[in-house]
Structures are given as C-alpha cells and as structure tokens.
N, C-alpha and C positions, 0 to 999 in steps of 0.2 A: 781546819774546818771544824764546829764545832757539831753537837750532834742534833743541835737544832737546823742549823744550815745543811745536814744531811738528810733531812725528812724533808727539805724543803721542795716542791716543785722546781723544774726549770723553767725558761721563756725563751721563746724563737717569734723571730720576725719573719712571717710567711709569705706577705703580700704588700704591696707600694702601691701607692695611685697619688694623682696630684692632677690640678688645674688651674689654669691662670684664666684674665680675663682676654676679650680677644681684641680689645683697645689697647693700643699700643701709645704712649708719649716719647717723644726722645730728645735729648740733652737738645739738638738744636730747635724744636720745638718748644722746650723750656725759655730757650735766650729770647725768645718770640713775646714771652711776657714781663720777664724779670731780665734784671743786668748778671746776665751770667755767658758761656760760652761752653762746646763740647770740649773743648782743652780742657777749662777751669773743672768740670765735674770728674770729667775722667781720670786727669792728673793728681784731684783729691780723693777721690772714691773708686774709682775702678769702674762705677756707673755707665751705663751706653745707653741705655733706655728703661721704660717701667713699665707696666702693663697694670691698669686700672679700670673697675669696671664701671661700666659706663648705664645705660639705659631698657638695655636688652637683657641684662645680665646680674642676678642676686647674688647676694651672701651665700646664703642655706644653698642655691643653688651647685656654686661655686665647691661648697664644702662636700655637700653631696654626690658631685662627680667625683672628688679621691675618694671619697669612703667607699664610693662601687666598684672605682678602677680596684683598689686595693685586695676590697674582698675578692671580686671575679680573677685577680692573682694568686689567691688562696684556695679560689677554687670552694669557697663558702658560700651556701645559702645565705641570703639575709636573717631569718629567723632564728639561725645559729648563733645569731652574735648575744651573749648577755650584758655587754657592756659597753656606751661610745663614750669616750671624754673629748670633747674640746674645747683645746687650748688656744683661748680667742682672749684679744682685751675691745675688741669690736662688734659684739653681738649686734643684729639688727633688731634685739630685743633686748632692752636691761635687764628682764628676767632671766636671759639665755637663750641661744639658738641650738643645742645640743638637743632637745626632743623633737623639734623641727625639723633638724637632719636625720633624724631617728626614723619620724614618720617618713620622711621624702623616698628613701631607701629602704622602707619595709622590712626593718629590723623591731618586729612587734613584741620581741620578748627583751629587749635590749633595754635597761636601765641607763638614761642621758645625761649628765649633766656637765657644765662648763667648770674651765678653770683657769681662771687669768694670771699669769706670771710674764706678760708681754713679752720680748726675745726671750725668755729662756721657760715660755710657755712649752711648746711641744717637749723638752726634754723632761720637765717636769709632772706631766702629764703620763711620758712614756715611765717613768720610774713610779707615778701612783700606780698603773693600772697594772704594773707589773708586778704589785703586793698582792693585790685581787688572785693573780694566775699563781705566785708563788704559795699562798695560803691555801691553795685547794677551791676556794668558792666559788670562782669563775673557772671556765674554758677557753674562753674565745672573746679578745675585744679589740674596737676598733679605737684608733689615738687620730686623731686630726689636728695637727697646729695651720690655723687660717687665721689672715687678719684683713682689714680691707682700710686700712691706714690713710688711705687718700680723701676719705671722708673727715678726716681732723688734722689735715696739713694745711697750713698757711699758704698759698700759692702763691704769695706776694711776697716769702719768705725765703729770698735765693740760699740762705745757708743750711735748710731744712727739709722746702720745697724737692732738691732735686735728686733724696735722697730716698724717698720711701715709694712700694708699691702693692700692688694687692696680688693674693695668691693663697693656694690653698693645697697640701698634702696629707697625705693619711698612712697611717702601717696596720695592716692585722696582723693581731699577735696572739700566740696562744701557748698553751700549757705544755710542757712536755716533762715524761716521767723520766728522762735519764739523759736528755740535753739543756746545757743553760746557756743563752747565748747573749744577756746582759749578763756580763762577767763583772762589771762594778760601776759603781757611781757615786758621786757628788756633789750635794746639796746648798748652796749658801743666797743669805741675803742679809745688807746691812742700809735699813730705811734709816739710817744718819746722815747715808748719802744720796735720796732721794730724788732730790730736790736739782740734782744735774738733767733728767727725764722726766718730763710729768704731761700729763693730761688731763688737767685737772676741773673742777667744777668750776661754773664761773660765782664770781660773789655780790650775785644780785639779789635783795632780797624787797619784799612787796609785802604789805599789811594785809594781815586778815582780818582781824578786829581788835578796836582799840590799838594797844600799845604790842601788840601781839605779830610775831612775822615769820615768815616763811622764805625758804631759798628758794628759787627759782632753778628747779631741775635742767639747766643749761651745762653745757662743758666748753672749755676755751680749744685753743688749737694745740697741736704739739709742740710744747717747750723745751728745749732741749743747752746743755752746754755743753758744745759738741769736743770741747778740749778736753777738758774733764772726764766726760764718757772715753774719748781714746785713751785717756790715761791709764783710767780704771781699768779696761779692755786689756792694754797691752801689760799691763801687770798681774791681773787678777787669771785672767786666761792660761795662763804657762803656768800659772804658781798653781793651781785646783788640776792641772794636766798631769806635771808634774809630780803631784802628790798620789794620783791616783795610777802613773804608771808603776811609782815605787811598790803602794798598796799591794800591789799585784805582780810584783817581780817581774815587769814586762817593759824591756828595751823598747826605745821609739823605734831603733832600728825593722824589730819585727811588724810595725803597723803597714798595713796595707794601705789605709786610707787616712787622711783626716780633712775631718768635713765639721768645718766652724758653722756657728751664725756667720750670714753672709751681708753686714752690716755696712765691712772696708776694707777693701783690699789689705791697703798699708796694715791692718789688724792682723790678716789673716797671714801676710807676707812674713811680719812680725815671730808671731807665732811656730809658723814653720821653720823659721830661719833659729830660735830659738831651741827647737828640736831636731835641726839637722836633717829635715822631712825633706827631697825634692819636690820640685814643683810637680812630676810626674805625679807623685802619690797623693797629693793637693785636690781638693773635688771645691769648685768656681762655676757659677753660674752670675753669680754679682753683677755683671758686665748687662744682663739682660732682663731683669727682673727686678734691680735694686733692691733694698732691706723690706723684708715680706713680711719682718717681725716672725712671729711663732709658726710661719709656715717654711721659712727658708730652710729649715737643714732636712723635712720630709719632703720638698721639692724637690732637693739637689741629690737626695737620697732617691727618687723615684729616676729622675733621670739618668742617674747612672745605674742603677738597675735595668732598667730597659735600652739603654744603650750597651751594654752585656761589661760595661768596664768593672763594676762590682759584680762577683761571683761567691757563690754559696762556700762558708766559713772566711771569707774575707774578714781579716780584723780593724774594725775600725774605731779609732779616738773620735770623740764628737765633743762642743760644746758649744755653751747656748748662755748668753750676757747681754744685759740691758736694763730696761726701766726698773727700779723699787726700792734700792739697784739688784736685782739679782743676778746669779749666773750659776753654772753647773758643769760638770761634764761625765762623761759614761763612753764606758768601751763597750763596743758590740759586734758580735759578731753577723752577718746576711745570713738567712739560713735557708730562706725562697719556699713554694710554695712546696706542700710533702706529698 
C-alpha cells in the first residue's frame, strides 16, 4: 500500500432501496403480440417476466423511492446527503433527471448529476462517487442506477422485445476513517465495438434556410447484436474478474457472493461455472425483472439485503457489461447501516 492509499479515506455501503414498476408483462403475454413463446424466452434468457411502467407511475418517481428506501436504511436525514449520481441512459430529461430526484427527496444540499454508462452504469457511478468520499470532500452520497428501457424497445421486435424491463435501485455510502469496504475495481471500454449495442439518433434531417439543415432531435429503438454482445459478455466478464481477484490476492473460493448484470442467465451461468462459484452463492433475480440495464445489480443487491441472505462484511464480486461497449467489475464488501 502506498503512502498515498494510506491517507486515503475508506467507503462503506450503509443503506439499499430499490423499485420496480407495479405493471407487470409476461413471456406469455409477449407471445400475445409477437411470434414468440414462454419456452423460447426462458430457455434463452432465464426471463419470466418484466415489470414496466406504465400510466400511473414516473421515472423520477421510480428513482426517488430507492434513494429514500436506501437512506431511511442509513438512517440519514435527507439534507445530509452532499452528493446523488444517477446512472441512467434514460432520463425523462436530456438535460438529466438527477436534480429532480434530488428535489423530490429533499436532499437540498445535495449536488445531482447524471452519468450514462448503460449496464455498467451503476458500477461506474459507484466507483466515481467513491473518489468524492475517498478524497475527503464528501461525506455522504447517494448512487442510483435506473433505467426505464421499455420506452426505446421495439415491441415488434421478438429478439429484443422480450428482453428488457424497467426498475430502479440505490446504495448510501459514505466515508469512513478506518474501514474500506470497496476493496478494488475495474474500469474498461472499447467504442471499436459499439456498434453491437446502440440507441442511437435517428438520421432525419429538415432545412432551416436555404441550403442549411438541422437533425431532428429523434432517437431509433434499441439495436442490438445479441450474438456478439454474448460473446463479449462471456469473455470479457471472467477475464476483468479474474484480474481483479489476482490484484488482490483473493481466491474465488472466499467470495460470498457474486452478483453479475442480470442481462442472461447462460451469461451468468457462464461465469460462475468459470469460477467454480455454486449456484447457492449466485444472487438471480433475472427470471422476474428481466435486463433493468444500470439498475439490475442495486436491485438484486437491495433484495438480498432485506431478505437477510447478504450480511454485514459479506464479500462480494460484482460486475456490470453492456452498451459503448463497456464493462467493469469491483469487489465489495455489505457493511449495513452504523
């Protein structure tokens, strides 16, 4: 350890909250529109159903129930917070919904803003604001990875369609002088391979004057090459795991937990099988939620915390792959509320 990494603060996760929408769809309601069937989705994805919100129920809304669940696990006031990031590629604002969630939850000293790194949003988010705490400048901040995916799927799109859903989770985390409980992490993205993932703009463009034009602020649906992405997945995942247990002289055999993006089963099966992990120490929620994008691993994290199956210093592998193409992974310890 050098003697800079000794001055350095620690970070503990104190609190979890998450929310899904209360619209339920399910693979046989899928077959209902497109030529598809509850075999064909389950046997490729692990999928059972999605939960998307529908009419009654917002974004901010959505987001703002983890960020209170999470704090009132902390046992924090709201104006205690100095910092929210959320990790959204779905804002209900292209500006940002992070101040919005800010206001909704009365966190009025709280600096907001967004950061889009789609699935491997939340992780990325959780290791920026983690500089904040380990540098001293902050105390206390709130991470939210939320997406609401269902608004740029294809519904007519069986290889796509029956794969995404909306949801939203949150951690409070905060500073500590003599415990660290992100023990390590890793960072990667390589936009060569893009172009497997995208949501991109559409390419319509309309005259303003003369010979002069402008795009027309549109986006298409989600495109994906779902081959290519498994590929990436099941190679890139074990290989950034891998490197990062060595980092840290830390056998799989000791993980407590590992809790992937919950994207595909076969992914996560993969992986585990890979590390020698049973399936008992395996954290799956996939089956009822489908790919949340940047909410899945603070979902699956909030539900097994209040299901008491994760417990305070449990060790856990995480990691987080998808669109840009990016992905990551971090070892963390639960540390619950102090």
């Amino acid at each position: 350890m050098t003697e800079k990494q000794k001055n350095q603060l620690g970070v503990l996760l104190v609190g979890s909250g998450s929310a899904t929408p209360m619209q339920k769809i399910t693979n046989d309601q899928l077959a209902l529109r497109v030529d598809t069937s509850d075999e064909w989705i389950r046997t490729r994805t692990g999928i059972s159903e999605r939960k998307i919100l529908g009419k009654d129920q917002s974004f901010v809304e959505m987001c703002s129930i983890a960020g209170l669940q999470a704090i009132s696990m902390a046992g924090w006031k709201p104006e205690t917070i100095e910092l929210i990031i959320l990790a959204t590629s779905t804002p209900d604002d292209l500006f940002g919904s992070a101040a919005k969630v800010q206001s909704a939850i009365g966190a009025k000293n709280a600096v907001a803003f967004d950061l889009t790194a789609a699935c491997s949003g939340f992780l990325f988010a959780l290791v920026t604001g983690a500089q904040y705490l380990r540098n001293g400048s902050m105390k206390r901040i709130l991470v939210i990875g939320a997406d609401q995916l269902s608004s740029w799927v294809d519904w007519d799109d069986r290889k796509s369609c029956v794969l995404f859903g909306d949801g939203a989770g949150a951690v409070a985390v905060e500073s500590s002088d003599n415990k660290d409980h992100l023990i390590g992490f890793k960072l990667r993205s390589d936009g060569s391979r893009g172009d497997c993932l995208t949501l991109g703009k559409t390419k319509e463009f309309q005259s303003i004057v003369q010979q002069n034009n402008f795009q027309i602020g549109n986006f298409d649906s989600i495109q994906m090459n779902g081959q290519e992405v498994y590929k990436f997945a099941v190679r890139e995942v074990p290989a950034i795991l891998d490197e990062l247990l060595k980092m840290h002289h830390i056998d799989s055999s000791s993980l407590d937990w590992l809790l992937l993006h919950q994207a595909n089963k076969r992914i996560i099966d993969a992986v585990a099988t890979r590390f020698k992990i049973p399936k008992s120490k395996v954290l799956s929620n996939l089956a009822f939620y489908g790919n949340t994008s940047a909410a899945t691993i603070p979902l699956m994290l909030d539900e097994a915390v209040r299901d008491k199956r994760i417990k305070s210093n449990d060790l856990i592998a995480t990691s987080g792959f998808g669109a840009g193409l990016s992905w990551g992974a971090a070892l963390i310890k639960w540390h619950g509320p102090i």
